[in-house]
C-alpha positions as CSV (number, residue, x, y, z in Angstrom):
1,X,0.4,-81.8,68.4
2,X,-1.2,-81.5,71.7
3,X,1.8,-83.0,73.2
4,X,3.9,-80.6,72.0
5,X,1.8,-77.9,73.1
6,X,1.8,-79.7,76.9
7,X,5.5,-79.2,76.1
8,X,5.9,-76.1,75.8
9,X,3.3,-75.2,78.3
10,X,5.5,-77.0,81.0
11,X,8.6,-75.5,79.7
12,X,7.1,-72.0,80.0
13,X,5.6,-72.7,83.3
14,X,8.9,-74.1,85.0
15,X,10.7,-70.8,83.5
16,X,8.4,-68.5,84.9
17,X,8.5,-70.3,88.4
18,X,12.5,-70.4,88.4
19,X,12.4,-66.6,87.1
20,X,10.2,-65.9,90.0
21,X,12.0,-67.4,92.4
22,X,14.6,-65.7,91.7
23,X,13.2,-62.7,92.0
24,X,12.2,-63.2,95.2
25,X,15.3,-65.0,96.5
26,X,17.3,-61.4,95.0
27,X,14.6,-59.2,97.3
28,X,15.6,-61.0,100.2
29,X,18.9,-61.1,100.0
30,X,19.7,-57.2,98.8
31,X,17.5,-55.9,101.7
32,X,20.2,-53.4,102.4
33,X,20.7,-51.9,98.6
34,X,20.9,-48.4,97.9
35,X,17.6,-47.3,96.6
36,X,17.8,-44.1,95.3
37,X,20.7,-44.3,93.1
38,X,24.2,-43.6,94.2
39,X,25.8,-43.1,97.5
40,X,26.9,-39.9,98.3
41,X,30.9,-39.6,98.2
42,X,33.5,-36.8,99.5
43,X,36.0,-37.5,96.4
44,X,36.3,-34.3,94.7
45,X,35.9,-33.5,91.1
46,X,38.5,-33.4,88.4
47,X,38.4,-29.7,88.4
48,X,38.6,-29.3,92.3
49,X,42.5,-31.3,92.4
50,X,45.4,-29.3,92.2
51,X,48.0,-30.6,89.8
């Protein structure tokens, strides 16, 4: 039983140290990301468009 426990331990601990990498490789690379929702646009809306 304490095998199986070492187990799972190493399973859980080489999960959480791939999640965390790539966490930290996704803040690196999207540096540049919009951070405060979505980018301002100059489409108009539906009810602006003349038919």
């Amino acid at each position: 039983m304490k095998g199986f426990f070492k187990f799972v331990g190493a399973v859980v601990a080489i999960f959480a140290a791939v999640v965390g990498l790539l966490m930290i490789f996704d803040r690196v690379t999207q540096k540049n990301r919009v951070k405060d929702g979505y980018l301002d646009c100059d489409i108009p809306d539906v009810e602006d468009i003349d038919d």
